[in-house]
C-alpha positions as CSV (number, residue, x, y, z in Angstrom):
1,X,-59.3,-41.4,36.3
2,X,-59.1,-44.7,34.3
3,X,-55.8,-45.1,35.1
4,X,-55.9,-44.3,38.5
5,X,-59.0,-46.0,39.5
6,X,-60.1,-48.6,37.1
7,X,-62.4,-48.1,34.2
8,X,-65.4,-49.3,37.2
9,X,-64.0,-46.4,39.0
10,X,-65.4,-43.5,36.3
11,X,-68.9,-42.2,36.4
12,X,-70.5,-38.9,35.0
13,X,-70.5,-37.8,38.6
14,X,-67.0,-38.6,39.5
15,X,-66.1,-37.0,36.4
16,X,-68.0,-34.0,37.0
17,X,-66.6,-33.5,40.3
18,X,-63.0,-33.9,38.6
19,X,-64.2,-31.3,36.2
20,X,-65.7,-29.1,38.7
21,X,-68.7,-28.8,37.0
22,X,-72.2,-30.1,37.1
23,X,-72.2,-33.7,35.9
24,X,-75.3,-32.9,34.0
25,X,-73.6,-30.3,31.7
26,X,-71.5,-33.0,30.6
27,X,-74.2,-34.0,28.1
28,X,-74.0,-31.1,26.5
29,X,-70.4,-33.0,25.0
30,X,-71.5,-36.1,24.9
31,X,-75.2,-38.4,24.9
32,X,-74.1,-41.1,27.8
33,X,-71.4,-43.2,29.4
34,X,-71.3,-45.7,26.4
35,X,-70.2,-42.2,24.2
36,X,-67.4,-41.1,26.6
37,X,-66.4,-44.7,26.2
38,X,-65.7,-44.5,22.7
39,X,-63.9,-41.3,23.0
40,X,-61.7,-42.9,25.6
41,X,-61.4,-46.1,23.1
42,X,-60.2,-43.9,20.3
43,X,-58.1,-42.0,22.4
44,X,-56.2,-44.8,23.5
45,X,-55.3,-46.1,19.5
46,X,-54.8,-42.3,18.6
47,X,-51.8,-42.6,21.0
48,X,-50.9,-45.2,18.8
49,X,-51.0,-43.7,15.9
50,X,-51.0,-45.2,12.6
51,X,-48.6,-47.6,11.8
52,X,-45.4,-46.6,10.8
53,X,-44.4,-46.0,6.6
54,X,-41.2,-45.6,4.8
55,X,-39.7,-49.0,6.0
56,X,-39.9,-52.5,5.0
57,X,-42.9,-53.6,6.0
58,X,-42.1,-56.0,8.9
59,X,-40.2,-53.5,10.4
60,X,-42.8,-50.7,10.2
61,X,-45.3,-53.1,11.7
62,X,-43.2,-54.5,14.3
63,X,-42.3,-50.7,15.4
64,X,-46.0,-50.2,15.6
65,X,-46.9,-53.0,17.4
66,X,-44.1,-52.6,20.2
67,X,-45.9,-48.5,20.4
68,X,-49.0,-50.0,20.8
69,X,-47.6,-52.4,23.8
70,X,-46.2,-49.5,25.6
71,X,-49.8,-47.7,25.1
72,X,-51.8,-50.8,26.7
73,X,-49.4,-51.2,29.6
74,X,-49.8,-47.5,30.1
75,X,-53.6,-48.0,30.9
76,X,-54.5,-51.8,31.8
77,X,-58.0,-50.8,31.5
78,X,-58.2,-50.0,27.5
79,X,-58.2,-53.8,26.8
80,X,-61.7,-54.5,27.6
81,X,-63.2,-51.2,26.6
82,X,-61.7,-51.6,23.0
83,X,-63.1,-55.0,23.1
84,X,-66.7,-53.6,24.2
85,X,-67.0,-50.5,21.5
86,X,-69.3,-51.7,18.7
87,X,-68.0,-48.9,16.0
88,X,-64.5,-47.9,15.4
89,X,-63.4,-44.3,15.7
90,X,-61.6,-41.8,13.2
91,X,-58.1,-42.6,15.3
92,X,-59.1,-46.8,14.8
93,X,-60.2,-46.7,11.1
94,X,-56.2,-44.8,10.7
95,X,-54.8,-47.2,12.9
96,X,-56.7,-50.4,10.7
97,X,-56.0,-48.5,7.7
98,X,-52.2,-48.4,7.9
99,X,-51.8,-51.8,9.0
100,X,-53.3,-53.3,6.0
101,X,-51.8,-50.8,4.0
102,X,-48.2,-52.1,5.1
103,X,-49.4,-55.4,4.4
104,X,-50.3,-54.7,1.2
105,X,-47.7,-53.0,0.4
106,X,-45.4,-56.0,1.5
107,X,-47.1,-57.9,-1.3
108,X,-49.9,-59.6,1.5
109,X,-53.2,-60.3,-0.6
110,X,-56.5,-58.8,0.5
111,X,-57.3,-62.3,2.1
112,X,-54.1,-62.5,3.9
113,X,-53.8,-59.2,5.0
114,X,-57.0,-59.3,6.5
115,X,-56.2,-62.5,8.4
116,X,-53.3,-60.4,9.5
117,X,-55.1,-57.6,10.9
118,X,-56.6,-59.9,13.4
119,X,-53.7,-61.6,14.6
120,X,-52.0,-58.7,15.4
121,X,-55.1,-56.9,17.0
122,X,-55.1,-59.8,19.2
123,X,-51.6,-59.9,19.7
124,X,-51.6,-56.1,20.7
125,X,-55.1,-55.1,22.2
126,X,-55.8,-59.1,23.8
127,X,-58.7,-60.0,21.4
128,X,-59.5,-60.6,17.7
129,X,-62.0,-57.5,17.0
130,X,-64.5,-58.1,14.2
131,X,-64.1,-55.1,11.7
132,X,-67.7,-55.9,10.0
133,X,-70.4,-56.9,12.1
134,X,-72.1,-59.6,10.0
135,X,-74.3,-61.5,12.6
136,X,-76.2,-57.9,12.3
137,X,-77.0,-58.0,9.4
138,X,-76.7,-61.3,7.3
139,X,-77.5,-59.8,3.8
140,X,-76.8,-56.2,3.0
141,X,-77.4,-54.2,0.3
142,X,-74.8,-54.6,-2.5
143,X,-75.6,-51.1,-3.5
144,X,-75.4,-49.3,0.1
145,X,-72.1,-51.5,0.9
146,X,-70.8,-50.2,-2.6
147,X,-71.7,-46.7,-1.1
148,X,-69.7,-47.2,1.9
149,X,-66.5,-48.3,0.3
150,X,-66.7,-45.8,-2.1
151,X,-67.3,-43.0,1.0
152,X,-63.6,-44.5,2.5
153,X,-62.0,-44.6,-0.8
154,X,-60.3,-41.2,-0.4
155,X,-59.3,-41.4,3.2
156,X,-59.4,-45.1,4.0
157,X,-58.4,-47.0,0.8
158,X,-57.3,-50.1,2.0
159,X,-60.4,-50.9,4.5
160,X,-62.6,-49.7,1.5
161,X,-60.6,-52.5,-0.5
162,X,-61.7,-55.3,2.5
163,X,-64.8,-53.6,3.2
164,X,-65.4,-54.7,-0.9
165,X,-63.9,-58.2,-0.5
166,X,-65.4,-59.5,2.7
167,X,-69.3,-58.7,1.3
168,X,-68.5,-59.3,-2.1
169,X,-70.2,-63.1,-3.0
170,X,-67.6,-65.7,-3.3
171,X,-64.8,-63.2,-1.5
172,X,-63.3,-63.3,1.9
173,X,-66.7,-64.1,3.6
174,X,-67.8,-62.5,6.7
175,X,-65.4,-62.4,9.8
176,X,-65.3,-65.5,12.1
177,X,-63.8,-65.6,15.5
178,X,-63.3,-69.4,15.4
179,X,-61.4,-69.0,11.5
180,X,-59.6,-66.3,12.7
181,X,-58.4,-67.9,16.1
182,X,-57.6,-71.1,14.3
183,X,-55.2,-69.0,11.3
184,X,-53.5,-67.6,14.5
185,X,-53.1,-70.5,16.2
186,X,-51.7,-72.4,13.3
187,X,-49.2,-69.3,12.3
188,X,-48.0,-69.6,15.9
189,X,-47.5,-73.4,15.9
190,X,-45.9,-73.4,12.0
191,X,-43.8,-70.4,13.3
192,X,-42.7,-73.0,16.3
193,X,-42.1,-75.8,13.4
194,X,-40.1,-74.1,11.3
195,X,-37.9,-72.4,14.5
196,X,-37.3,-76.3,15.7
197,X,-36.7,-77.6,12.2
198,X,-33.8,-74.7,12.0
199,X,-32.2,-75.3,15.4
200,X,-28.5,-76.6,15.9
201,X,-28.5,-80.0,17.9
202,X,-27.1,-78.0,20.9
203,X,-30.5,-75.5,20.8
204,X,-32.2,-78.9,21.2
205,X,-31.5,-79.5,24.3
């Protein structure tokens, strides 16, 4: 219906006529609108997938990246419902999870790699997604953030690993739209330098 008609074209009543059944017994799956949302968020990055192992990791990621482009033209709409879901599903903490672990296995450092994860969000999905929410909450428990990480450790390694650094004092620090979108803009413009610097006289032209 999304795809067809726009994400302002789905209701629980349009898709309880779709369904043919009553748009009240759709509550029984999930609590509202906002929650069908996040399936349909997670749904999208599921098609995705995680990213890609076994290569080197510019490769792997590049593959990835170019999947996830097909997946966004596919429904125009999942751009600005990604951007509007507050907490990542199971199919978004695998998709986050193998990006940084391709980073990291390309030798990226925590900081780096994290810095990486938001350029290529916005690169693939249109925005820089925040993966903590700090604004929310400023000074959090050392002990129930430990308890986090240490509840991804098994199935999310890496994001335990950031999840650690970004809250741990004198770390990463928080996530910033403004330092993010400045790291982006200057690897785009250093990219640019170094492409210019490397060109023939006749590319010059």
């Amino acid at each position: 219906m999304a795809d067809a008609e726009g994400i302002a074209g789905l209701s629980m009543r349009k898709l309880g006529q779709v369904l043919g059944v009553d748009p009240m017994s759709l509550y029984n799956h999930v609590r509202d609108k906002d929650d069908l949302l996040d399936g349909m968020a997670d749904a999208i990055v599921g098609e995705v997938g995680p990213a890609a192992e076994g290569g080197p990791w510019k490769a792997d990621l590049r593959a990835t990246v170019m999947t996830a482009r097909q997946t966004m033209l596919r429904h125009p709409w999942a751009a600005a419902v990604l951007e509007s879901r507050a907490t990542p599903g199971e199919a978004t903490m695998r998709y986050m999870e193998g990006v940084l672990g391709a980073l990291r296995r390309g030798g990226f450092s925590v900081s780096l790699a994290h810095h990486g994860l938001h350029v290529l969000g916005s690169r693939v999905f249109g925005f820089s997604q925040d993966l903590f929410d700090d604004k929310a909450e400023p000074n959090p428990d050392p002990a129930a953030m430990a308890s986090l990480a240490e509840s991804w450790a098994t199935a999310f390694p890496n994001i335990a690993e950031l999840a650690l650094a970004v809250r741990h004092e004198g770390g990463l620090g928080g996530c910033d739209d403004d330092v993010e979108f400045e790291f982006g803009l200057d690897l785009i413009l250093d990219g640019m330098e170094r492409l210019q610097e490397a060109a023939t006289p006749s590319d010059r032209r």
